[in-house]
C-alpha positions as CSV (number, residue, x, y, z in Angstrom):
1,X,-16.1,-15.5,-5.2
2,X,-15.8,-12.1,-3.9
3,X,-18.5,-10.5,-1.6
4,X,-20.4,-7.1,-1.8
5,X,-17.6,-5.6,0.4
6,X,-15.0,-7.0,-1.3
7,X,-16.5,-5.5,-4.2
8,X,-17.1,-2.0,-3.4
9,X,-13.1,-2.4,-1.9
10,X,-12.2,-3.7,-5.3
11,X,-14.0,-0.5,-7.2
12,X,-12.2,1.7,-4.7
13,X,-8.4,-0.3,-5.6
14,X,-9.5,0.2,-9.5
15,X,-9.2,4.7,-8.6
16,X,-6.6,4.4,-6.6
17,X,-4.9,6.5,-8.9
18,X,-6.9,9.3,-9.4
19,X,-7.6,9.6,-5.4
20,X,-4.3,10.3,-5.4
21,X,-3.9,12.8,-7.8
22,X,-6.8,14.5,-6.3
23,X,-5.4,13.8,-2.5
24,X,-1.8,14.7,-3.2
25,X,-2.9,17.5,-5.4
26,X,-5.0,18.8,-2.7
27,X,-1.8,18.5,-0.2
28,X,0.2,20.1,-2.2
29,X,-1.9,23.2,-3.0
30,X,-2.7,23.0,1.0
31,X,1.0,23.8,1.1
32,X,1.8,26.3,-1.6
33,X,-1.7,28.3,-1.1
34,X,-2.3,28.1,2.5
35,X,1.5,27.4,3.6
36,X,0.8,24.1,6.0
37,X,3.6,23.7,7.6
38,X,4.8,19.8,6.7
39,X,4.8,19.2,10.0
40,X,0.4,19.0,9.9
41,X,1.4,16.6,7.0
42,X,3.5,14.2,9.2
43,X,0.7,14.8,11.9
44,X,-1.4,13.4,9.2
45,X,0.3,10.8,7.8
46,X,1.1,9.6,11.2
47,X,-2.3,9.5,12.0
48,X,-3.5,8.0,9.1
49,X,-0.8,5.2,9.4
50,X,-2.1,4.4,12.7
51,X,-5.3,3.6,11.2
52,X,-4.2,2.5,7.5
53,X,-0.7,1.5,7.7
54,X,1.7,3.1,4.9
55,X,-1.5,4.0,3.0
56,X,-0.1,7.7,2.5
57,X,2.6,6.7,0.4
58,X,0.4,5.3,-2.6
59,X,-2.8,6.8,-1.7
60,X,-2.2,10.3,-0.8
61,X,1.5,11.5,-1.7
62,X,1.8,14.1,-4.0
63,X,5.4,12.9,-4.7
64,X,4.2,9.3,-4.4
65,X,1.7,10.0,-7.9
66,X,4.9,11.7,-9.6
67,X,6.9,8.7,-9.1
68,X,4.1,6.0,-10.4
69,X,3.9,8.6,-13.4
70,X,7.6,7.8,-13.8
71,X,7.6,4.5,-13.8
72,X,4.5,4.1,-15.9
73,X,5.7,5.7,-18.7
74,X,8.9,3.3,-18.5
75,X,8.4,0.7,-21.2
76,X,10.1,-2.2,-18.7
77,X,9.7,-3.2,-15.3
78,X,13.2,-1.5,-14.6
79,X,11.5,0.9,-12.4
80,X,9.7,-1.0,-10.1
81,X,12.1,-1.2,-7.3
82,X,12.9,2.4,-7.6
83,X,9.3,3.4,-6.0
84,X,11.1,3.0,-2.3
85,X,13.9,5.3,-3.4
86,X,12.1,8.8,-3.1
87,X,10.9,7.4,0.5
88,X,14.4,7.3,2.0
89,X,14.0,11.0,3.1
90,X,10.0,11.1,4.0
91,X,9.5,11.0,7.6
92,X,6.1,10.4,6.7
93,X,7.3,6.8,4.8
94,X,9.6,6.0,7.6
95,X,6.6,6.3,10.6
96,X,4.0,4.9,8.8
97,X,6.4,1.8,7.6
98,X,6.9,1.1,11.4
99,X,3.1,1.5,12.4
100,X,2.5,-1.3,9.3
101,X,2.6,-3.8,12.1
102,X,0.1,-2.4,14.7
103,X,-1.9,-0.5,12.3
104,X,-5.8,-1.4,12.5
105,X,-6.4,-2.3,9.0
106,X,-4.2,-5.2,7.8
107,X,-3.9,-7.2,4.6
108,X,-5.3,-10.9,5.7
109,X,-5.1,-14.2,3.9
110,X,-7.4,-17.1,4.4
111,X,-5.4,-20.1,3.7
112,X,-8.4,-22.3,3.9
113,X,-9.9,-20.6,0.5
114,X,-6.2,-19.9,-1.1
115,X,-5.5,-21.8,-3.8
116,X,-1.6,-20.7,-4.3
117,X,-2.1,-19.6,-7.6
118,X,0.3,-16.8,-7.0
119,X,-1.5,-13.5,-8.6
120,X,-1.3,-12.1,-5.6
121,X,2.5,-12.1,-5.9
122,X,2.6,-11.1,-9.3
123,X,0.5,-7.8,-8.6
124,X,3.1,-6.8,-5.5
125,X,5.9,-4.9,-6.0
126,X,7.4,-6.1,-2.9
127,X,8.3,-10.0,-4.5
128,X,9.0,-8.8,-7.9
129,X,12.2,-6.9,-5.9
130,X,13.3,-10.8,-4.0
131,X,11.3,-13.8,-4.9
132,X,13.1,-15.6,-2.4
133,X,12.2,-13.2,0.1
134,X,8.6,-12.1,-0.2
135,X,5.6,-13.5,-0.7
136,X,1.8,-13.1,0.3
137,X,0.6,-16.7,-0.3
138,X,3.8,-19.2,0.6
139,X,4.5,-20.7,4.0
140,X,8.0,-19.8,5.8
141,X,8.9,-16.1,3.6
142,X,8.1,-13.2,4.3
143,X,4.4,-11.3,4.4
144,X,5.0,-8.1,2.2
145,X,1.9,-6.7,4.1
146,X,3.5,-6.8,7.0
147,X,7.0,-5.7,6.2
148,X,7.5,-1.8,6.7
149,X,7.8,-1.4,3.0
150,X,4.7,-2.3,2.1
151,X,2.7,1.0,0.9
152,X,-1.1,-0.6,1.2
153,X,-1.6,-0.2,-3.0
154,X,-3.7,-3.1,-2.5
155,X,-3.7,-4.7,-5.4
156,X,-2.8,-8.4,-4.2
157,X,-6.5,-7.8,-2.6
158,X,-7.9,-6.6,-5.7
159,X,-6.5,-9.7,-7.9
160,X,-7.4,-12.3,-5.8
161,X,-9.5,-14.3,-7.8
162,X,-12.1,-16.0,-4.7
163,X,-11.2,-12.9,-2.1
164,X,-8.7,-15.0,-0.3
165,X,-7.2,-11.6,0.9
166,X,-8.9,-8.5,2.5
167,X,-8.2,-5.8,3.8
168,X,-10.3,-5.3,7.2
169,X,-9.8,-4.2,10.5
170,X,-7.6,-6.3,13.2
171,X,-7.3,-6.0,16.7
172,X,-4.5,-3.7,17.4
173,X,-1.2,-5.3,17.9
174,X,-2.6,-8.7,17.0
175,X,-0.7,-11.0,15.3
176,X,-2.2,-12.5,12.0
């Protein structure tokens, strides 16, 4: 049963989306209008990855809402793997990755209240690219959440049927 946090987090999850059209649309007018130089951007991605983890990349990116466009409007799941591709390049993707292990905020599981019914892996991307690599909810793989691919879409937290997994803030450099 998820809590009043949990719900207002969950409401949040459900316009992901649209904050970031309106957040990368704002960056990228910041850029063409203003001329920002991209290295304010980095700044700010940096920054926010300190905080967030790799939240910029799915939250914020004005390339990141082109690309989930894309793949969308693709009939199959062919796409899904492709998201990393455009973030070869981003130095943005590539410091914010790295700072998904000693960011603040973290994706947490509570095995005691998990029941392994695996929604959780079924809403990643991360697992759908190596099931025998990734998962959120089974012992002895690895925690997607905690690799430096993981962009923070949050929507293993939103699916969790009893709020198993939240995303709150951890002691910095603690392990979970």
């Amino acid at each position: 049963m998820k809590n009043n946090k949990q719900a207002i987090l969950s409401k949040i999850i459900n316009k992901r989306r649209i904050i970031q059209l309106v957040v990368g649309g704002f960056i990228y007018y910041a850029i063409h209008k203003w001329h920002i130089s991209l290295w304010w951007i980095v700044g700010f991605g940096s920054a926010v990855g300190i905080i967030w983890g790799k939240v910029f990349c799915r939250w914020m990116c004005p390339l990141g809402i082109m690309m989930e466009i894309m793949m969308k409007l693709t009939p199959d799941d062919s796409l899904k793997g492709m998201y990393q591709y455009h973030k070869i390049g981003c130095p943005i993707a590539w410091i914010s990755g790295l700072l998904n292990k000693i960011s603040i905020y973290k994706i947490k599981i509570n095995r005691t209240t998990c029941t392994n019914c695996g929604l959780c892996d079924s809403a990643c991307y991360m697992p759908t690219i190596d099931t025998n690599k990734f998962s959120l909810y089974k012992k002895g793989m690895i925690d997607p959440a905690e690799n430096f691919t993981c962009s923070k879409c949050l929507e293993c937290v939103n699916i969790c049927p009893n709020g198993s997994l939240t995303f709150k803030a951890i002691k910095p450099f603690k392990k979970i």
